[in-house]
RODO-2510 file (C-alpha; in nm, 4 decimals, decimal comma):
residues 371
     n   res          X          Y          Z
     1     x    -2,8943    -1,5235    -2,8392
     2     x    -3,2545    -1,3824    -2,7596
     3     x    -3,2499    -1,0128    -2,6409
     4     x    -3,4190    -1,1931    -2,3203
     5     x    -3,1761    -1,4562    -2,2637
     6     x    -2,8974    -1,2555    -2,2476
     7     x    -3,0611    -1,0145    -2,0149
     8     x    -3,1545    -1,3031    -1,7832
     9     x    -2,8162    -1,4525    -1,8183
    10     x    -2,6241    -1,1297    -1,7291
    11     x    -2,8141    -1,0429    -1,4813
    12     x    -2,7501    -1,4239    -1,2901
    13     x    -2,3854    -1,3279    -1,3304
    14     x    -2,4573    -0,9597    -1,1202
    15     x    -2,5188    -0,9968    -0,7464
    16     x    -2,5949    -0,6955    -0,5491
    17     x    -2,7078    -0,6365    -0,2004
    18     x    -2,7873    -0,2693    -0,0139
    19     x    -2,8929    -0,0832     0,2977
    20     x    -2,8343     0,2082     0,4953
    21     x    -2,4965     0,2389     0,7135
    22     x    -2,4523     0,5777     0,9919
    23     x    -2,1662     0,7457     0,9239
    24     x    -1,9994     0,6013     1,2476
    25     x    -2,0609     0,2914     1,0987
    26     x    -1,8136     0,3881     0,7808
    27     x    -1,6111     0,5518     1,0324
    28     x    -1,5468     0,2012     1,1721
    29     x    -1,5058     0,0253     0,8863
    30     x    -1,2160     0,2034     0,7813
    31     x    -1,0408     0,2934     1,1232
    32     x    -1,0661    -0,0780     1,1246
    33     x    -0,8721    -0,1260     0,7860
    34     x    -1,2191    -0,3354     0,6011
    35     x    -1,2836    -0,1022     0,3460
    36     x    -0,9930     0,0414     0,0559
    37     x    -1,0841     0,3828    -0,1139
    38     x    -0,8068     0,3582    -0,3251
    39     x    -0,5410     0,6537    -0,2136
    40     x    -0,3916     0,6203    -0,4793
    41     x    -0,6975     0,7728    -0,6704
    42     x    -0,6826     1,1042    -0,4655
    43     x    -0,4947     1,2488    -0,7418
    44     x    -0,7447     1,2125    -1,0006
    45     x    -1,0571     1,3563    -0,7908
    46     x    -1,0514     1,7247    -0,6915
    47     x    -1,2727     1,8111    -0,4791
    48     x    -1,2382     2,2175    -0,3154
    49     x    -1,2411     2,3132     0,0554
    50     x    -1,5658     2,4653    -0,0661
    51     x    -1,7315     2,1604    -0,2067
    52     x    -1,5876     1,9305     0,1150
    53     x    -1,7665     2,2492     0,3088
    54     x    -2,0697     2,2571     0,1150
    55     x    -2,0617     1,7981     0,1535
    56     x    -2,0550     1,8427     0,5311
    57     x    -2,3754     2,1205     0,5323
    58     x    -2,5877     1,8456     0,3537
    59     x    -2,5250     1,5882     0,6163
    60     x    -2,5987     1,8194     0,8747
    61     x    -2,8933     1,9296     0,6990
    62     x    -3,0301     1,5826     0,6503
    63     x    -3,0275     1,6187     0,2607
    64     x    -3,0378     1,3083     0,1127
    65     x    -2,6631     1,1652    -0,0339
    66     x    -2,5849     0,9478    -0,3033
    67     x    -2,5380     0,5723    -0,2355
    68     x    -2,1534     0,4270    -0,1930
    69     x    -2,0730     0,2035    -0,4345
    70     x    -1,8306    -0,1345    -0,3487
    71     x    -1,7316    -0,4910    -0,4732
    72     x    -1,6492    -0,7107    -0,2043
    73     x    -1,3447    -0,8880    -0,2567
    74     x    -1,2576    -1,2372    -0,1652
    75     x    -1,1043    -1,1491     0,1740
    76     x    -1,4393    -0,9850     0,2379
    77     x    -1,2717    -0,5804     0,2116
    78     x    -1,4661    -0,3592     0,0514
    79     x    -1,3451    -0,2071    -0,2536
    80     x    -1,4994     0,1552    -0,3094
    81     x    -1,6242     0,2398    -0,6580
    82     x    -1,7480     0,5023    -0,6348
    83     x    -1,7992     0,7388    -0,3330
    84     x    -1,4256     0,7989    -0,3100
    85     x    -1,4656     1,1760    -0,2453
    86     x    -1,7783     1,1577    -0,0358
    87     x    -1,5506     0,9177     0,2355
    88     x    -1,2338     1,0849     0,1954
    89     x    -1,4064     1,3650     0,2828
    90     x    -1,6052     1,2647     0,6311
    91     x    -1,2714     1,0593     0,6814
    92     x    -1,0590     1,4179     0,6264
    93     x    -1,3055     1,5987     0,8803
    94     x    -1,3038     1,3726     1,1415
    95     x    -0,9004     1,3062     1,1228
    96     x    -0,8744     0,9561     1,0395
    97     x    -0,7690     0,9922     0,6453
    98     x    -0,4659     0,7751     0,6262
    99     x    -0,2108     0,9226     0,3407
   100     x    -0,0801     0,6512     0,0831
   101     x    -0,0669     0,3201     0,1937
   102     x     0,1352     0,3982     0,5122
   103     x     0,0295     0,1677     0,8091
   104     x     0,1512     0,3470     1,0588
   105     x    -0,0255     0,5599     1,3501
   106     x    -0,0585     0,9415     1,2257
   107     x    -0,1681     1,2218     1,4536
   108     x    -0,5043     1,3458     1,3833
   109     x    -0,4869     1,6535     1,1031
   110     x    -0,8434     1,8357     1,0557
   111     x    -0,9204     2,0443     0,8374
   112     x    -1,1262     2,3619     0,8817
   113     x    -1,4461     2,4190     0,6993
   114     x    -1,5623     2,7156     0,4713
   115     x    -1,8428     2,9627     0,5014
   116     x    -2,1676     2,8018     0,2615
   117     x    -2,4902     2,9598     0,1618
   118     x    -2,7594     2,7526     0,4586
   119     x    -2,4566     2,7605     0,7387
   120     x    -2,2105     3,0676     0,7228
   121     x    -2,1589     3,0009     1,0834
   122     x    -1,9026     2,6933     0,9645
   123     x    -1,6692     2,9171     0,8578
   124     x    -1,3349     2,7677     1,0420
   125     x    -1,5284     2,5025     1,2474
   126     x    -1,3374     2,1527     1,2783
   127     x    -1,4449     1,8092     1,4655
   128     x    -1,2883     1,8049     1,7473
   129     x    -0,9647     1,9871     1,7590
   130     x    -0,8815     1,9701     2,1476
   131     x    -0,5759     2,2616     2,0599
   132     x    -0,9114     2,4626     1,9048
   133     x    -1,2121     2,3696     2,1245
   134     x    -1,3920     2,7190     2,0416
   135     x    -1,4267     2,6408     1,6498
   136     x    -1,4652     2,2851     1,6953
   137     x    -1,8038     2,1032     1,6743
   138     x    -2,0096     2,0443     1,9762
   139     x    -2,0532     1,6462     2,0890
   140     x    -2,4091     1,7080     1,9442
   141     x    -2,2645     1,8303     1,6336
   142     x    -2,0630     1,5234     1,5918
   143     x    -2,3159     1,2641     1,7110
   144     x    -2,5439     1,4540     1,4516
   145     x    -2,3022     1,3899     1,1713
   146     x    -2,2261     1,0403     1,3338
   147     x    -2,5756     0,9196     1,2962
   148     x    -2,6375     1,0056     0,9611
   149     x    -2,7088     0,7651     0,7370
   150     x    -2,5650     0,6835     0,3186
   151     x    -2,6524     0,3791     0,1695
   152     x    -2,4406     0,1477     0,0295
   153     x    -2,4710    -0,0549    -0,2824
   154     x    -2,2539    -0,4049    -0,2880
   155     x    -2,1487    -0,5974    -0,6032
   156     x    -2,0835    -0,9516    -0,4405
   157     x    -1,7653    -1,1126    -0,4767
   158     x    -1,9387    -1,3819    -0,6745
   159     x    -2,0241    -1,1315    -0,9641
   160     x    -1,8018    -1,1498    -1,2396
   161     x    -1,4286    -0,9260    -1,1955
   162     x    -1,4966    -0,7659    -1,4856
   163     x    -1,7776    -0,5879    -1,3738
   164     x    -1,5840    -0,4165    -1,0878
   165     x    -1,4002    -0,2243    -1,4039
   166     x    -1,7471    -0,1554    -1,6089
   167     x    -1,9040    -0,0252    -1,3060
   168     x    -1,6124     0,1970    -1,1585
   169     x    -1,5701     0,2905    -1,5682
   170     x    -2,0012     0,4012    -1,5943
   171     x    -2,0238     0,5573    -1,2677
   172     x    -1,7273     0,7968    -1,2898
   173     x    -1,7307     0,8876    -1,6425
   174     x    -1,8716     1,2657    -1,6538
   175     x    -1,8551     1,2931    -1,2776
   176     x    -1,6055     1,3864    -1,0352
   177     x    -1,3084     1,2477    -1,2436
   178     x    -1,2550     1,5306    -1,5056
   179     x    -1,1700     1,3298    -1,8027
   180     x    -1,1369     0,9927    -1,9618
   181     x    -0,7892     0,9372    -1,9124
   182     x    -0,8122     0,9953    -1,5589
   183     x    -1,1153     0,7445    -1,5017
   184     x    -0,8752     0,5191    -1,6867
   185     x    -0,5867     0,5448    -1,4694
   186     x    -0,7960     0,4691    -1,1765
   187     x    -0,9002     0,1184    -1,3862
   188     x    -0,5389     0,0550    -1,4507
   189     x    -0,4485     0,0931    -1,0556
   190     x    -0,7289    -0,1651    -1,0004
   191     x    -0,6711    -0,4265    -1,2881
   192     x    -0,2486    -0,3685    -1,3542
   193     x    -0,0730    -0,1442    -1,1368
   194     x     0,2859    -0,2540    -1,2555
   195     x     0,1572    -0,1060    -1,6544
   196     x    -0,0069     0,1917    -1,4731
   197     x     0,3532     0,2567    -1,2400
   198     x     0,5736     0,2156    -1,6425
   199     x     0,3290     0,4964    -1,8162
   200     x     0,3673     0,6755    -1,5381
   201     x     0,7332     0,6306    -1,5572
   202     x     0,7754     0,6932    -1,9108
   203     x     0,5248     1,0483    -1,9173
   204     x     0,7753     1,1492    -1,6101
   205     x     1,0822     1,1242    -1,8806
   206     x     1,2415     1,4418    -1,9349
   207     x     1,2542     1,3927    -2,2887
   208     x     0,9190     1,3445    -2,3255
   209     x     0,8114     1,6377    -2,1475
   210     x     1,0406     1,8274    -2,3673
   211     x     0,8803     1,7414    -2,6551
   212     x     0,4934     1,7918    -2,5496
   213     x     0,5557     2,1143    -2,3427
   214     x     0,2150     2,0679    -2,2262
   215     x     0,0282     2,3108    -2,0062
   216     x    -0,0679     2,3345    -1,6522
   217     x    -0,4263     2,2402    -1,7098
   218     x    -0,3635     1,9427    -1,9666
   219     x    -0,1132     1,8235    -1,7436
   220     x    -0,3760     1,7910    -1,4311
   221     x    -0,6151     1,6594    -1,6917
   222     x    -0,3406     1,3887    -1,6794
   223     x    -0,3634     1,3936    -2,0819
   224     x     0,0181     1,3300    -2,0704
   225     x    -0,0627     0,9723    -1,9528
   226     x    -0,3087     0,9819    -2,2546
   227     x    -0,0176     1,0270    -2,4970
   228     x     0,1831     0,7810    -2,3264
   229     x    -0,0913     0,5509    -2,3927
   230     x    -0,1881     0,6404    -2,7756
   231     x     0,1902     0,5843    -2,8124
   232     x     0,2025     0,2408    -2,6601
   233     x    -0,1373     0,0863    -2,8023
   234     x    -0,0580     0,2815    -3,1707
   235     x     0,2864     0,2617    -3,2803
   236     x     0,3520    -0,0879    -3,4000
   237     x    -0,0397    -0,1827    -3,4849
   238     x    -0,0497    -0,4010    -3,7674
   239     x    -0,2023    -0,1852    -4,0703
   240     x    -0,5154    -0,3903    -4,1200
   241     x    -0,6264    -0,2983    -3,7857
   242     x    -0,5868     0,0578    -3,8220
   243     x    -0,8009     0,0384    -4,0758
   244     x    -1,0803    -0,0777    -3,8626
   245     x    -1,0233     0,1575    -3,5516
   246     x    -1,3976     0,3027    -3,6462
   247     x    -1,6507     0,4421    -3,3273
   248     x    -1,4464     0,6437    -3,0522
   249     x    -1,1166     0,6482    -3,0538
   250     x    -1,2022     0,7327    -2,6644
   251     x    -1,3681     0,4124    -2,6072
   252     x    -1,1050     0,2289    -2,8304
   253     x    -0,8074     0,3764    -2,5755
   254     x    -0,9859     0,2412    -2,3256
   255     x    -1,1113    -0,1314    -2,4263
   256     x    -0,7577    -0,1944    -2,5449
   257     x    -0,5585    -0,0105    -2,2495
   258     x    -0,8178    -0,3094    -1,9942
   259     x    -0,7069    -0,5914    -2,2523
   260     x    -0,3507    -0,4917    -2,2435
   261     x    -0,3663    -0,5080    -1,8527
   262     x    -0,5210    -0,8311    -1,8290
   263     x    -0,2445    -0,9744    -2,0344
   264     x     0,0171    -1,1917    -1,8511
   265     x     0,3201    -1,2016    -2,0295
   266     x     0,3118    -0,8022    -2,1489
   267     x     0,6576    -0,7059    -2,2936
   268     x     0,6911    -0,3787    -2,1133
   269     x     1,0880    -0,3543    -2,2624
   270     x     0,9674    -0,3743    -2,6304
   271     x     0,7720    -0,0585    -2,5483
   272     x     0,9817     0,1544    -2,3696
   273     x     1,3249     0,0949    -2,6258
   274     x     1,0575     0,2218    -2,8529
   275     x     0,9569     0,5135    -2,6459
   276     x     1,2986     0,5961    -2,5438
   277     x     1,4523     0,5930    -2,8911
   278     x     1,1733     0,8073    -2,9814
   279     x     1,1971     1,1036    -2,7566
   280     x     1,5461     1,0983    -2,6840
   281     x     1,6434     1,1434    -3,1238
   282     x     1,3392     1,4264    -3,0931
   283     x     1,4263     1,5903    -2,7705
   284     x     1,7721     1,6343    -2,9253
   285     x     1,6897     1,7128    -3,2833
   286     x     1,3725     1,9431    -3,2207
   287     x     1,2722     1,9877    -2,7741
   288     x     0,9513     2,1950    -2,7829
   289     x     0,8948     2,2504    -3,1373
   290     x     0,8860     1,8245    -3,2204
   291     x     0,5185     1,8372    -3,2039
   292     x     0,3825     2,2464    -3,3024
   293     x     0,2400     2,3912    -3,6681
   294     x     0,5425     2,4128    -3,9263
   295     x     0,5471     2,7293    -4,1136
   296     x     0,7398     2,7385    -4,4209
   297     x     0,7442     3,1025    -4,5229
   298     x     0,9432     3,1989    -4,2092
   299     x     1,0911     2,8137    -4,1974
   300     x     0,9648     2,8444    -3,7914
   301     x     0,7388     2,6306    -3,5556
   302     x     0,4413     2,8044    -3,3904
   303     x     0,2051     2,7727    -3,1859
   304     x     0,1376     2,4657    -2,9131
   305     x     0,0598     2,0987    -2,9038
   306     x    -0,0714     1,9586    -3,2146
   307     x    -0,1924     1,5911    -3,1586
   308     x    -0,2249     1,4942    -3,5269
   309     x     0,1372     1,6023    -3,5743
   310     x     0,2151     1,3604    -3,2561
   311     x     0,0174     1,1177    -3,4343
   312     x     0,2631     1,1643    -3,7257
   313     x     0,5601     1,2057    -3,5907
   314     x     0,5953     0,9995    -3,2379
   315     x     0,4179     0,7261    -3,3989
   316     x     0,6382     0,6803    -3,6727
   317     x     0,9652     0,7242    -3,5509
   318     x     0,8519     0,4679    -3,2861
   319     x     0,7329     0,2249    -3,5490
   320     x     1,1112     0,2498    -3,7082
   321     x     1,3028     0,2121    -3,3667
   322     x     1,4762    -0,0649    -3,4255
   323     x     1,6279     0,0764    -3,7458
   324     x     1,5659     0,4330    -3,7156
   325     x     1,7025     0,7296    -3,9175
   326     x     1,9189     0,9920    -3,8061
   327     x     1,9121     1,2210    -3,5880
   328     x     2,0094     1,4955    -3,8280
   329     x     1,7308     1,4124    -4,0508
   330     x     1,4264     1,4539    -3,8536
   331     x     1,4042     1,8471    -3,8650
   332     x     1,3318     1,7914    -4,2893
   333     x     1,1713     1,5227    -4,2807
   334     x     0,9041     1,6418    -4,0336
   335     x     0,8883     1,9663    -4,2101
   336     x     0,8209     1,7928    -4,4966
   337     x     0,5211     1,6431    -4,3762
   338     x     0,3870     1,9547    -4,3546
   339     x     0,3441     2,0002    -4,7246
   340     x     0,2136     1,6154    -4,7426
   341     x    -0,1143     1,6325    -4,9641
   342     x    -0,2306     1,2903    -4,7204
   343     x    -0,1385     1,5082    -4,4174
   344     x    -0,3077     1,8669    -4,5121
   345     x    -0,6194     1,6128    -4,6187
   346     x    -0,6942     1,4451    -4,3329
   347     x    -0,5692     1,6846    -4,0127
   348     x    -0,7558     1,9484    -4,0817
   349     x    -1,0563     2,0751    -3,8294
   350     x    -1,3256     1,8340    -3,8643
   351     x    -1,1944     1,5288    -3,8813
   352     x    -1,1625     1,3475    -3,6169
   353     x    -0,9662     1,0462    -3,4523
   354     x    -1,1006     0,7758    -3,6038
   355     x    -1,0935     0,8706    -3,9847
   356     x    -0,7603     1,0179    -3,9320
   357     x    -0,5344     0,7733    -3,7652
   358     x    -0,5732     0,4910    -4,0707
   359     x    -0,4039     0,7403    -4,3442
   360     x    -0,1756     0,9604    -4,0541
   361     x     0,0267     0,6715    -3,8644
   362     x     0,1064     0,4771    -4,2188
   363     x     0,2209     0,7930    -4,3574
   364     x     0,4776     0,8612    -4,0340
   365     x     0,5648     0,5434    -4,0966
   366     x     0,6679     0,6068    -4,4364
   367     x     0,8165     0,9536    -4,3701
   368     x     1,0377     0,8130    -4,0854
   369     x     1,1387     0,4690    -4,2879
   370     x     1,5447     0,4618    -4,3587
   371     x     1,4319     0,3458    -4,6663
***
């Protein structure tokens, strides 16, 4: 198809609409439950007291702020895209934020604000706190925020589905959310939130998180859910499609994590026998040191979290579940891999993902056959 045509086509299959809203206005809409900003996403978007501080001085200011984007659904809700922080925020302030998905009335909880460089004089001011009235905001204050204007942009619920997930998957990669995995649980909360609850589920297992000993930061990164995933979408691909992985491994993670949650009939049991079996034989067999640098002159693991060694060993003791070796033999055999020419060749600095993962996972597979 012509370059033209397929831009004309596309763009048939996009509807959009915008104008300006007052902040009242999105007050309204979600006091009166006809817009969803996704609680669930709170975890993944971490904004400070300092940058919620620094949100509020712009509106009071009058500097200009970024458009909200939404899909409207069937039932006519909005759906927000991406703005999440920007309303939680003004919804925080003015005590209305709802926590969860609870329904039920909840007394008004503000927070204070922080000193910023045009307005130290907000230091500790709050809406309308009627226990604080001398650090709340004036009624002119308020109306002042009130009236305020954002802009929001609406994908129609005639557009195609898929382009809620492209758009919520372009606007928030490199922005608030911190990294890929975490723009991809959001996507997985929209499209499949029974897959998203069962990684959750399985990077919560205590034998898992034996074996990773991750740290504080990776774990807020959320790259254990990353793991999870590489585990699920890796383990039992066929051999001929390892061998075409190619591009980034990133981008791969994520097309196949959307197709996987689109599916209808996903067997979730096939993959979490498989998981189980996995980290339960190397939780008991090695704990912290399953996945760290083997050193054979001392015969002792060091270091941290090695993810072509995961690649190695989760992957192909999770390709042999349903005949796996013993428990007693995993120690040797993933020492052994440390000597591997195939190994020391391709996870060395430099190479990355996708040349790696076509000659790592068959040779896990080999290491941990019973054969």
């Amino acid at each position: 198809m012509p370059l033209q045509e397929e831009i004309d086509k596309t763009r048939q299959e996009i509807r959009t609409d915008s104008y300006s809203m007052s902040i009242g206005e999105w007050i309204s809409l979600y006091e009166n439950n006809e817009i969803d900003i996704h609680p669930d996403f709170q975890r993944f978007f971490r904004w400070s007291d300092y940058q919620k501080s620094t949100f509020i001085e712009s509106i009071l200011l009058g500097i200009p702020i970024p458009p909200i984007f939404v899909i409207q659904r069937d039932d006519g809700i909005w759906d927000v895209i991406d703005g999440l922080q920007r309303l939680s925020t003004i919804y925080e302030f003015v005590g209305v934020l709802k926590s969860g998905n609870q329904e039920q009335e909840q007394e008004p909880s503000f927070f204070a604000l922080q000193e910023t460089t045009y307005l130290p004089s907000l230091k500790g001011k709050k809406w309308d706190d009627f226990e604080d009235k001398e650090n709340s905001f004036s009624q002119a204050q308020r109306l002042l925020i009130k009236r305020a204007k954002i802009s929001v942009n609406i994908v129609e619920k005639e557009s195609d589905e898929v382009i809620k997930y492209e758009l919520f998957q372009r606007l928030n990669t490199g922005g608030a959310i911190a990294t890929p995995q975490q723009v991809r649980n959001c996507i997985l909360l929209m499209l499949n939130k029974n897959l998203y609850n069962l990684m959750r589920s399985l990077a919560d297992r205590e034998s898992f998180k034996s074996c990773i000993a991750l740290s504080d930061r990776l774990y807020e990164e959320q790259y254990d859910m990353e793991l999870v995933l590489r585990f699920i979408l890796l383990f039992d691909r066929d051999d001929a499609s390892l061998q075409k992985l190619g591009g980034d491994v990133s981008e791969f993670l994520t097309a196949r994590m959307r197709a996987m949650a689109l599916k209808k009939d996903l067997d979730s049991s096939h993959v979490e026998r498989a998981f189980d079996l996995t980290f339960n034989m190397l939780s008991g067999a090695m704990g912290d040191d399953s996945f760290k640098r083997y050193k054979s002159d001392n015969d002792k693991f060091l270091g941290g979290f090695l993810l072509s060694a995961y690649e190695v060993v989760a992957l192909g003791i999770g390709y042999n579940y349903q005949n796996p070796i013993s428990t007693d033999e995993i120690p040797n055999r993933i020492k052994c891999i440390w000597s591997d020419p195939i190994y020391k060749q391709w996870s060395g600095a430099g190479v990355n993902a996708a040349r790696r993962l076509p000659y790592l996972i068959p040779l896990g597979r080999k290491v941990f056959s019973p054969l």
